[in-house]
C-alpha positions as CSV (number, residue, x, y, z in Angstrom):
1,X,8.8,3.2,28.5
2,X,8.7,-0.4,27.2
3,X,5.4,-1.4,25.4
4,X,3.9,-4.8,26.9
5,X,1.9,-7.0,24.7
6,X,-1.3,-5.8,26.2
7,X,-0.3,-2.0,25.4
8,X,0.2,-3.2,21.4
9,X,-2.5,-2.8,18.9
10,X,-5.1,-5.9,18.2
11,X,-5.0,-6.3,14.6
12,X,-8.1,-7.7,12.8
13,X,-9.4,-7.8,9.6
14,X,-11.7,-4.8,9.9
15,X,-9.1,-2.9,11.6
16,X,-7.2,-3.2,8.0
17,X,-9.7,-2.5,6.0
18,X,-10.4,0.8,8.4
19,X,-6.8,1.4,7.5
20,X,-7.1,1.9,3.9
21,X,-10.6,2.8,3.7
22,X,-9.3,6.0,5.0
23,X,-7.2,7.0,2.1
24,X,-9.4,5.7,-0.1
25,X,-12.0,7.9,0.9
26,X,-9.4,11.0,0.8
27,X,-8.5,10.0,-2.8
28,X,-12.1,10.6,-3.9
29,X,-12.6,13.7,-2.2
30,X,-9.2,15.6,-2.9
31,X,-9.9,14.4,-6.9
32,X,-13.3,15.3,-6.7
33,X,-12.5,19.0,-5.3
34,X,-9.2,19.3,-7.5
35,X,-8.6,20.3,-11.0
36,X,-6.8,17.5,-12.9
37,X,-3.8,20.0,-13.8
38,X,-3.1,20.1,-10.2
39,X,-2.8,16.5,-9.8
40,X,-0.6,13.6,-11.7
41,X,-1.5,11.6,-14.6
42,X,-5.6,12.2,-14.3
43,X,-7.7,14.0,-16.6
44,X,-11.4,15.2,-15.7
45,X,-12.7,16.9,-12.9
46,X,-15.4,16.2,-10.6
47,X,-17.1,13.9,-8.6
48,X,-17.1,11.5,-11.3
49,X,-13.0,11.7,-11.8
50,X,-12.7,11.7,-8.1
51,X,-15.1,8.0,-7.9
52,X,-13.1,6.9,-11.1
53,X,-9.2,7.6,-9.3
54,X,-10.6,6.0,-6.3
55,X,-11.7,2.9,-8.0
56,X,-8.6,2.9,-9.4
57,X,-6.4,3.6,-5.9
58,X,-8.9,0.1,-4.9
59,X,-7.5,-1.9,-7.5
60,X,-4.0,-0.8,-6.8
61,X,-2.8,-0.7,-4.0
62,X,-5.7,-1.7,-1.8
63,X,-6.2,-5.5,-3.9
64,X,-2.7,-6.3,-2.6
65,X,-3.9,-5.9,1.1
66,X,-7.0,-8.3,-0.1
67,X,-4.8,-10.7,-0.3
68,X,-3.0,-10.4,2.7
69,X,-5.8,-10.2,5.1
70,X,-8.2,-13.1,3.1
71,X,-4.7,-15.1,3.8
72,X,-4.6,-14.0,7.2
73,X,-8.2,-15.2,8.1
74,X,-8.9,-18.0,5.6
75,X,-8.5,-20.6,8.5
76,X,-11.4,-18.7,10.1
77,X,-13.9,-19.6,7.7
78,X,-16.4,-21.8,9.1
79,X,-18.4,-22.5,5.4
80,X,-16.7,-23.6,2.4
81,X,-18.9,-20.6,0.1
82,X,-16.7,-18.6,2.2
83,X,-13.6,-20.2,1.5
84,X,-14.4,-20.5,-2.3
85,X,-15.4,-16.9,-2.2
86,X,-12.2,-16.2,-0.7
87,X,-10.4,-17.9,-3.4
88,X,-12.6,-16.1,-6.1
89,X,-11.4,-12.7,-4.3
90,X,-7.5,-13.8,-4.6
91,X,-7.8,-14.6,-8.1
92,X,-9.6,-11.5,-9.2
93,X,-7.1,-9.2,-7.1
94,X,-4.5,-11.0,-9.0
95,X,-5.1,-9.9,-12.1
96,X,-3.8,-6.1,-11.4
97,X,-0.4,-8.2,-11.6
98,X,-0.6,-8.3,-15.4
99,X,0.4,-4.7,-15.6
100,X,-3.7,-3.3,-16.0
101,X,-2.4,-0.1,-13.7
102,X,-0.6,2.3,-15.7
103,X,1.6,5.0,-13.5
104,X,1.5,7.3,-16.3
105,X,-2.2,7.3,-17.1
106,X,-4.2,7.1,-14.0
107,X,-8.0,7.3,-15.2
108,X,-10.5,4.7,-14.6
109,X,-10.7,2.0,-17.2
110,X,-13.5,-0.8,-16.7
111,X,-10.7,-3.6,-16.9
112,X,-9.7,-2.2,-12.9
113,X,-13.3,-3.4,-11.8
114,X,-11.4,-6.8,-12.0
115,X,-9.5,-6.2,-8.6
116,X,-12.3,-4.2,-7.8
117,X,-14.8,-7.0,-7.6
118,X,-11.8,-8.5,-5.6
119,X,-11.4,-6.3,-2.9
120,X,-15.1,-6.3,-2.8
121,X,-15.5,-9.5,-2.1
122,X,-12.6,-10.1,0.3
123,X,-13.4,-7.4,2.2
124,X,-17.1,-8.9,2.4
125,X,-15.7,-12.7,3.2
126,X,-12.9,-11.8,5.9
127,X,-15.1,-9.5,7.8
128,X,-17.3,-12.0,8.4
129,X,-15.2,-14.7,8.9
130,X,-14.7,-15.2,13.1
131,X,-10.8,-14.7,13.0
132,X,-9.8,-13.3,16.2
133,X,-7.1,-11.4,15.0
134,X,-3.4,-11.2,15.9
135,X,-1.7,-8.9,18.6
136,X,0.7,-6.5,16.6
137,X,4.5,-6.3,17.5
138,X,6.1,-3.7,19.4
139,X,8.2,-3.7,15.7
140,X,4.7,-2.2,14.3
141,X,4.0,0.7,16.2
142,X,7.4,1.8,15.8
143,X,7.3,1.5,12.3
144,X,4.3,3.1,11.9
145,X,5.1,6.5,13.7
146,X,8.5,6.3,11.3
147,X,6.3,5.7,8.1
148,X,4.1,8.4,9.6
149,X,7.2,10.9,10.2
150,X,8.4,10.3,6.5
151,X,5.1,10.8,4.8
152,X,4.1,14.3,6.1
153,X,4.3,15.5,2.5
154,X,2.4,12.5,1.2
155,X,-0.1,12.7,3.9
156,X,-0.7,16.9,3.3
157,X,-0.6,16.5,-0.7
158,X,-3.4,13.1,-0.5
159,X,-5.7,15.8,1.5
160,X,-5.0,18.2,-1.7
161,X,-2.5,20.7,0.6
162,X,1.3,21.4,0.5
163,X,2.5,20.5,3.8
164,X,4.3,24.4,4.7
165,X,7.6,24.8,6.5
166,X,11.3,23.8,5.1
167,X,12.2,20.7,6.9
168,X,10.4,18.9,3.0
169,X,10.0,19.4,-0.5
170,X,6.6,20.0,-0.8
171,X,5.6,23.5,-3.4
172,X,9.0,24.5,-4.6
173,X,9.0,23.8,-8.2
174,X,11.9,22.0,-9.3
175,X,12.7,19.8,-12.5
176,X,11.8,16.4,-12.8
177,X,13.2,13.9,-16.0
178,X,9.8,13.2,-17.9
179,X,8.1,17.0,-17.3
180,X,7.8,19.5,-19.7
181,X,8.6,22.7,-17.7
182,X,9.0,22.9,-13.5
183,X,7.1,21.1,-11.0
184,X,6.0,21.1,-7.7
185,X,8.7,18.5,-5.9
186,X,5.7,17.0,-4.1
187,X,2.6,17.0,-6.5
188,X,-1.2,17.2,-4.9
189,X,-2.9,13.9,-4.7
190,X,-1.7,10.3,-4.6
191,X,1.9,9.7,-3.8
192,X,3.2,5.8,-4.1
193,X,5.5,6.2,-1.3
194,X,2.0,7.0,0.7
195,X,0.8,3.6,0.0
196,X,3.7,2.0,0.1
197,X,4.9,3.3,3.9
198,X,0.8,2.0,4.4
199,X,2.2,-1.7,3.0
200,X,4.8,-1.9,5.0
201,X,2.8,-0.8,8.1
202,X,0.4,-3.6,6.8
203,X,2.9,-6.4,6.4
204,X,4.0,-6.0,9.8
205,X,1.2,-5.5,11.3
206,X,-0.1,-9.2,10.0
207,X,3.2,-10.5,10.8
208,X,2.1,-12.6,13.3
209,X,-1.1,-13.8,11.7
210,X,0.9,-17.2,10.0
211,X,2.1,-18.3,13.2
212,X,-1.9,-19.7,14.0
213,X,-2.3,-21.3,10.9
214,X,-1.5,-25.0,11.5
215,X,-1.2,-26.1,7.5
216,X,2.6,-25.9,6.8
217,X,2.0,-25.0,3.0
218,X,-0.6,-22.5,3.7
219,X,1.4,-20.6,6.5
220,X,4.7,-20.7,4.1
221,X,2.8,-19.1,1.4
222,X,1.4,-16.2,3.9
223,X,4.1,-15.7,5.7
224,X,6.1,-15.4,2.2
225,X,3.2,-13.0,0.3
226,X,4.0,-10.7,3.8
227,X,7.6,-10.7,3.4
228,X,7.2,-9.3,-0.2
229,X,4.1,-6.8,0.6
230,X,7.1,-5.5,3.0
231,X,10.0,-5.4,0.7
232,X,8.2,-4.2,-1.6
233,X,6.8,-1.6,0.3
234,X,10.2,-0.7,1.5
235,X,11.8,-0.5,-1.3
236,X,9.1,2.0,-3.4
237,X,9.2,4.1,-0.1
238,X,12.4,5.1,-0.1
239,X,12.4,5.8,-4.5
240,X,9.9,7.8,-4.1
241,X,11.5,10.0,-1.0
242,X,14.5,9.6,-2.4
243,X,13.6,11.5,-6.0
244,X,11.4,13.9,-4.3
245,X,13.6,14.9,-1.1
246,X,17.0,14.0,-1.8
247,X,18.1,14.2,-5.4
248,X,15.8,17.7,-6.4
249,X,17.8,19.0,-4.2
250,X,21.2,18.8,-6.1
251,X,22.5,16.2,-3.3
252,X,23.0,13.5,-5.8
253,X,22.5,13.0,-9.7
254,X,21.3,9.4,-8.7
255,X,18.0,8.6,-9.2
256,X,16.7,5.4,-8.2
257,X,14.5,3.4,-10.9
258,X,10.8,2.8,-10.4
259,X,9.7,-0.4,-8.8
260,X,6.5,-0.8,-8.9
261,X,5.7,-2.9,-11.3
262,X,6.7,-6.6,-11.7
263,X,10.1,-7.2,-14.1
264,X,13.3,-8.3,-15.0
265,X,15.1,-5.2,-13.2
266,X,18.1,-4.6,-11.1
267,X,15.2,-2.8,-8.7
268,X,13.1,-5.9,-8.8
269,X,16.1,-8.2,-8.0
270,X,16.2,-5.6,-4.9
271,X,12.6,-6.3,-4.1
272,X,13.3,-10.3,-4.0
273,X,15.8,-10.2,-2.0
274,X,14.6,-8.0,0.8
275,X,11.5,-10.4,0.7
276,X,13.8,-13.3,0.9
277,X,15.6,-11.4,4.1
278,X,12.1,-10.6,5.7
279,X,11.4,-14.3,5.4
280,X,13.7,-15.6,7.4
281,X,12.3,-13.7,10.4
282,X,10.4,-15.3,12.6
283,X,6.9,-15.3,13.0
284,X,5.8,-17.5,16.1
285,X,8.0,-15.2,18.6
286,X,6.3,-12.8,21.1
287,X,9.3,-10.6,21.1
């Protein structure tokens, strides 16, 4: 059955921030509830660990949306407070760029209320703003029920459960480079290729958003900020289902490098290029 364009999915900015205020919320519930030997890279148990690793999970990888969607509706806002607070919000979610979120040490520090106060305040500014949103692609719901598929063991072990059944990883203990003894191939908790498969969902879903703006320079720079939110996404997707699915199993001795931060890297090379391919297509079709 073909999907119209009135069976897609209306995209606006609360719509978004439902997205990842789900996850969020699960990230301070399954750290809350689970002992930090259980999880990776947390010490501390409690509610108070579970508030701090959510903060965290806000300043990276939900101040990366911020931008997005403040992007997507910035030609909304009527008042120029909003667009200055909307600049403010940019700037401040910026600053988990400069490498403030370590992967291998995952407790709250008060430097993440940076992109905190970010998200904070774009999430204020683009909810209010009158943007009427954008009608997704039938590209988007596809992706998403793929990105859905592939994250069953992300999805189980961010509730705090190992997803049963053989089909995935998910409790066997295998060994890992890095780990001191055998682990679990999926651990409980945060997974990036979660948030990633979210990003790329995102991207796309806002894909269509640039087409409206009617400032050359200003649609340029969002629909080139989506193009790397989607490589980017992409590309951390498939390392992290790739060393967790793939090579414990023996298939391959090849283990794709980390990408998530910023750097000089044959893996970041990868990420720039993928954004320069999702560039060049189009954003002011209907098909």
């Amino acid at each position: 059955m073909e999907l119209t364009e009135e069976a897609a999915v209306k995209v606006t900015a609360l719509r978004v921030w439902a997205l990842w205020a789900v996850p969020t919320v699960l990230v301070v519930v399954t750290y809350s509830r689970l002992p930090a030997q259980r999880l990776y890279r947390v010490s501390g148990s409690g509610l108070a660990a579970g508030l701090g690793r959510g903060l965290v999970y806000v300043a990276f990888p939900v101040s990366l949306v911020a931008i997005a969607v403040v992007g997507a509706t910035y030609g909304a806002m009527a008042h120029r407070w909003q667009r200055s607070v909307a600049l403010g919000s940019i700037a401040l979610c910026a600053t988990v760029m400069t490498g403030m979120i370590n992967p291998d040490d995952l407790d709250f520090r008060p430097i993440n209320l940076l992109p905190v106060a970010g998200v904070a305040l774009a999430a204020f500014v683009t909810i209010a703003a009158r943007w009427s949103g954008v009608v997704s692609s039938r590209l988007t719901i596809v992706a998403a029920v793929v990105m859905g598929l592939l994250s069953l063991p992300w999805l189980a072990a961010h509730v705090g459960f190992s997803l049963p059944g053989r089909l995935f990883l998910t409790d066997q203990l295998v060994t890992e480079a890095g780990e001191s003894g055998p682990v679990p191939a999926v651990h409980l908790g945060d997974h990036h290729g979660l948030y990633a498969a979210l990003l790329v969902v995102t991207a796309l879903a806002l894909w269509r958003a640039p087409r409206s703006i009617p400032f050359a320079a200003r649609r340029r720079a969002l629909h080139g900020y989506l193009a790397l939110l989607l490589s980017y996404g992409a590309v951390n997707l498939v390392q992290d289902f790739w060393g967790e699915q793939i090579a414990t199993r023996g298939w391959t001795a090849w283990i794709i490098p980390d990408a998530l931060q910023p750097g000089l890297t044959v893996m970041w090379g990868i990420v720039v290029a993928g954004a320069v391919m999702a560039y060049l297509l189009p954003v002011h079709t209907n098909e």
